[in-house]
C-alpha positions as CSV (number, residue, x, y, z in Angstrom):
1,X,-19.4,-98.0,-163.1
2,X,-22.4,-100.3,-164.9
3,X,-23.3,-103.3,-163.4
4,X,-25.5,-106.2,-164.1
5,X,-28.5,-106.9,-162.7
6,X,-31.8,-109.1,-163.2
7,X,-35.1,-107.5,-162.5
8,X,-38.1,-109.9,-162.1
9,X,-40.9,-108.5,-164.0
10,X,-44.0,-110.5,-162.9
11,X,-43.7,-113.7,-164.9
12,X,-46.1,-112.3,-167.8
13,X,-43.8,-114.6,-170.5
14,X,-46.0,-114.0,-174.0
15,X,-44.3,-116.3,-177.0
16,X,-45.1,-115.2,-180.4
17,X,-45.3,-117.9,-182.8
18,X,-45.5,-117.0,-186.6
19,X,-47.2,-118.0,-189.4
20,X,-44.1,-119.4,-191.6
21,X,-43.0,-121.0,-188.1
22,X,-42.8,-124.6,-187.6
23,X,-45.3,-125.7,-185.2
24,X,-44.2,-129.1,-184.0
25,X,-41.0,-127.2,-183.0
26,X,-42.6,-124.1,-181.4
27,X,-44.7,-126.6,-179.5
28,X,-42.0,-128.5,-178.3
29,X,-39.4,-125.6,-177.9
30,X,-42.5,-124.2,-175.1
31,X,-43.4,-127.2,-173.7
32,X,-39.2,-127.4,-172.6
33,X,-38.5,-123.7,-171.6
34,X,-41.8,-124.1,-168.9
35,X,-39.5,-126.4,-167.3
36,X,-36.5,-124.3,-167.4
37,X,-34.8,-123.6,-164.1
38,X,-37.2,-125.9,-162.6
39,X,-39.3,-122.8,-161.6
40,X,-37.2,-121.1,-160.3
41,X,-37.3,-117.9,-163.0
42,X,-40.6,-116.7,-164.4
43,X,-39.5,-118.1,-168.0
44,X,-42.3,-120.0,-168.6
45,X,-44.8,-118.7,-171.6
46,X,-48.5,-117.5,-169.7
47,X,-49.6,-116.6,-173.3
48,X,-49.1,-118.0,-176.6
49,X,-49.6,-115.7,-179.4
50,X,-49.9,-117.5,-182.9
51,X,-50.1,-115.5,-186.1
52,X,-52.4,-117.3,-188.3
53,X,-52.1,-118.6,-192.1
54,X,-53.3,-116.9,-194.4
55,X,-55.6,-119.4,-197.0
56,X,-56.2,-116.9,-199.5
57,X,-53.6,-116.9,-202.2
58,X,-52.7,-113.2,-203.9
């Protein structure tokens, strides 16, 4: 028989944010899920990894 289940796993919520991202959107698509479930979940992002540009050209 499988069931589902939801573990918590201590809240430790990294985002990873990419170079070719758009960052008005990341910003604002964090800034919401922090107040996702009102608190309720450990959803909200405790690190914020960014990739950075590269200004070099090949």
């Amino acid at each position: 028989m499988v069931r589902s289940a939801g573990a918590e796993l201590g809240g430790k919520a990294p985002v990873v944010v990419f170079a070719d991202a758009d960052i008005a959107r990341a910003v604002e698509g964090i800034s919401v899920a922090g107040f996702f479930n009102a608190g309720q979940d450990c959803t909200a992002a405790t690190r914020v990894l960014v990739q950075s540009r590269s200004t070099t050209s090949s």
